[in-house]
C-alpha positions as CSV (number, residue, x, y, z in Angstrom):
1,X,0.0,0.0,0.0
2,X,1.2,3.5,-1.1
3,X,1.9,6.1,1.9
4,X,-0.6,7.7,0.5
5,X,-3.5,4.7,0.9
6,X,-1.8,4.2,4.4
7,X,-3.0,7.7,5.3
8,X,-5.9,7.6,4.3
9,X,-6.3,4.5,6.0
10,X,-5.6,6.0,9.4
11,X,-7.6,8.8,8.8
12,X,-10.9,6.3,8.2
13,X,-9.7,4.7,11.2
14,X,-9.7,8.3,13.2
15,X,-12.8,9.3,11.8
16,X,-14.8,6.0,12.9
17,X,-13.5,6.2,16.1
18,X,-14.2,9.4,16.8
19,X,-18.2,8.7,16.2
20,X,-17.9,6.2,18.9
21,X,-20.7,7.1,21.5
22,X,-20.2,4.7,24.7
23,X,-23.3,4.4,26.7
24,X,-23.5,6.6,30.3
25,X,-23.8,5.6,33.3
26,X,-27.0,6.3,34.9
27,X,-27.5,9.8,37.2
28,X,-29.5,10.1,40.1
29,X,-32.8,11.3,39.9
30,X,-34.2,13.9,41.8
31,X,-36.3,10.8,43.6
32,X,-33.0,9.5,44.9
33,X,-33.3,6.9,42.5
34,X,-31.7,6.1,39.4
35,X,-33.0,7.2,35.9
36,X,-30.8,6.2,32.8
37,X,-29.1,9.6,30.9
38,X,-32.4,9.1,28.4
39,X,-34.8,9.7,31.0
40,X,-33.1,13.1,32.5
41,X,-35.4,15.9,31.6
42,X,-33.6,19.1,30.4
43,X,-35.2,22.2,32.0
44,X,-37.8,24.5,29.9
45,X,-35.1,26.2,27.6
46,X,-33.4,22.9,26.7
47,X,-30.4,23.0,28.4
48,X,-29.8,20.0,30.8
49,X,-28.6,22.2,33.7
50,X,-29.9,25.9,34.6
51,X,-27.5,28.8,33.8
52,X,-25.3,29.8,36.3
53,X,-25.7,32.9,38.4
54,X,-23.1,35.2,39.1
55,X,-22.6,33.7,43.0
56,X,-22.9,30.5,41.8
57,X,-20.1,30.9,39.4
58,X,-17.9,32.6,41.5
59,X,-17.7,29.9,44.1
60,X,-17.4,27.3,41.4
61,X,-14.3,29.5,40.5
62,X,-12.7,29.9,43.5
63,X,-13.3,25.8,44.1
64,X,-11.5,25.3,41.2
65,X,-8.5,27.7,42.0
66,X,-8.1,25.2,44.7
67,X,-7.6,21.8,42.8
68,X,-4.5,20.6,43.7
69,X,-4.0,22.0,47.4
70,X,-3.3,19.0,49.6
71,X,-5.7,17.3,51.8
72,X,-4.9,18.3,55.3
73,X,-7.3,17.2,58.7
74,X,-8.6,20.4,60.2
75,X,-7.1,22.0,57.6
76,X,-9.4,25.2,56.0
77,X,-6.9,27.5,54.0
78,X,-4.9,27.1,50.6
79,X,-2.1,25.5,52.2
80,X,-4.4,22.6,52.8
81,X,-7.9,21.5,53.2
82,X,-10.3,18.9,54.5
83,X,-14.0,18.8,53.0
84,X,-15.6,20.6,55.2
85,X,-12.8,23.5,55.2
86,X,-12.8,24.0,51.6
87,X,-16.5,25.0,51.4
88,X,-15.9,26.7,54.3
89,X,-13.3,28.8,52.8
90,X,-14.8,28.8,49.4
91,X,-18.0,30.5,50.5
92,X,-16.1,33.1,52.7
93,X,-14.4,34.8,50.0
94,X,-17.3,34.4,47.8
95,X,-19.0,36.7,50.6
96,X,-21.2,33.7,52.5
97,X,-20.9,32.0,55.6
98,X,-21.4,28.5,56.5
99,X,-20.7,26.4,59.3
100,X,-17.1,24.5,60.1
101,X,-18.4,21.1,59.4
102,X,-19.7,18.7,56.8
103,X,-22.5,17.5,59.6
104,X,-23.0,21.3,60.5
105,X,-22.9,21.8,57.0
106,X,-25.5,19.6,56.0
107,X,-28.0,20.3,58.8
108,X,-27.8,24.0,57.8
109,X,-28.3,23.9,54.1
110,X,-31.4,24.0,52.6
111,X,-31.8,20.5,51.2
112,X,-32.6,20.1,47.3
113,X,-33.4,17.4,45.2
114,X,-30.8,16.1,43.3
115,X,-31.5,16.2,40.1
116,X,-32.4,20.5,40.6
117,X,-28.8,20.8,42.4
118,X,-27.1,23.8,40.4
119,X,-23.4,24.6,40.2
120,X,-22.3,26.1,44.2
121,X,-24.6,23.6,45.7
122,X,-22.8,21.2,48.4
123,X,-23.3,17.7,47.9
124,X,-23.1,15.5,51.1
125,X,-22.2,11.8,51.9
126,X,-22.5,9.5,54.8
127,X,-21.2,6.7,56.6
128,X,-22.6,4.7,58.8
129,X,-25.7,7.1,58.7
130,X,-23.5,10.3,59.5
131,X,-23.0,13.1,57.4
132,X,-19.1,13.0,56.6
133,X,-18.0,14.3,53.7
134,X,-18.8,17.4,51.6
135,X,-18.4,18.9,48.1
136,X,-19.4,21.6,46.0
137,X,-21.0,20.9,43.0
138,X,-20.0,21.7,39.5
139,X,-23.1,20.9,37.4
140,X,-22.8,17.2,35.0
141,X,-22.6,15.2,38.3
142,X,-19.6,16.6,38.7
143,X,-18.4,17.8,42.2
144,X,-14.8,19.8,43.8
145,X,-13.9,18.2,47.2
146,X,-11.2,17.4,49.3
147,X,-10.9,13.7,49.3
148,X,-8.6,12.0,52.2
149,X,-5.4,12.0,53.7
150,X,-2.7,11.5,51.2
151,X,-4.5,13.0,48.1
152,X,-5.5,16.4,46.7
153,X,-8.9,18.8,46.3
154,X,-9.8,16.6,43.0
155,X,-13.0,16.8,41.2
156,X,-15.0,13.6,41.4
157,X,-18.3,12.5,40.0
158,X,-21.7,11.5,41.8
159,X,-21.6,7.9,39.6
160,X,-18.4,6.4,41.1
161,X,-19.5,3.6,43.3
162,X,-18.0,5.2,47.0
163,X,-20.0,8.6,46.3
164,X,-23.1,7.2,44.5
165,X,-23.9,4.3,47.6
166,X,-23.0,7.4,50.1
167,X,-25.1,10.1,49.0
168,X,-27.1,11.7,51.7
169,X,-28.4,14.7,50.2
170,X,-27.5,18.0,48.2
171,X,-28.2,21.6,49.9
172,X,-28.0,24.8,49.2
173,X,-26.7,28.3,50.9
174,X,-26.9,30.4,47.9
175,X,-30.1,32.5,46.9
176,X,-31.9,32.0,44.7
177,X,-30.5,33.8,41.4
178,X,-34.0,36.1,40.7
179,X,-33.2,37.2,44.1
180,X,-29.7,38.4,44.2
């Protein structure tokens, strides 16, 4: 075969396997069930998540300045964070307060369903029926957190099996956006 043919060979190859489309893991539903991705309802303008308001955003922003920083117990400041700390911290210089704690956390949120968390929303987690862990959630099932000893703030997703069999509950701190 001519390098030409060989080329265009690869490139066939490149182009089918780019129209791959694996199939998705399921995503909670607002129930706390499980719908598959073909059953999630976009909201009225089409889009699958709401737009963003401007608090929202900026503590999304500032979570993600963060990834990377080191997981430290107790720890609430750039030199190192536990969950709890990094919302914490997050929130404060976004302009919000919230309490120390993921269990603090948790009982002072308002709690929302799932499937209307926005972006700035905390996700929460449980063991042995006790709030603790925390993250802030990014939209797609997608949330910032700082993980455990020994690893770094990371961004993780609601579908791996650890988060998805601990999920207590999602709650919110912000306003809503028509009222800021």
């Amino acid at each position: 075969m001519s390098p030409r043919g060989l080329l265009a060979a690869a490139l066939l190859c490149l182009a089918a396997g780019c129209s791959w489309n694996p199939p998705r893991d399921p995503e909670p539903a607002p129930s706390g069930g499980w719908l598959s991705w073909g059953d999630a309802r976009p909201d009225a303008a089409g889009a699958r998540y709401a737009p963003i308001d401007p608090a929202a955003a900026g503590i999304v922003r500032l979570a993600e300045e963060m990834l990377g920083v080191p997981y430290r117990w107790g720890g609430r400041s750039p030199s190192g964070f536990d969950c709890s700390g990094l919302v914490q911290y997050t929130y404060e210089q976004a302009g919000f307060s919230v309490p120390r704690t993921s269990r603090a956390q948790h009982k002072a949120a308002r709690a929302v369903p799932l499937g209307e968390a926005r972006p700035g929303d905390l996700l929460f987690f449980a063991e042995s029926g006790r709030v603790s862990h925390v993250g802030i959630y990014v939209g797609q099932g997608q949330f910032i957190h700082a993980p455990a000893t020994g690893q770094n703030v990371k961004v993780s997703s609601i579908r791996e099996d650890w988060y998805r069999q601990r999920f207590a509950g999602a709650g919110r701190f912000l306003p809503a956006p028509e009222s800021l």
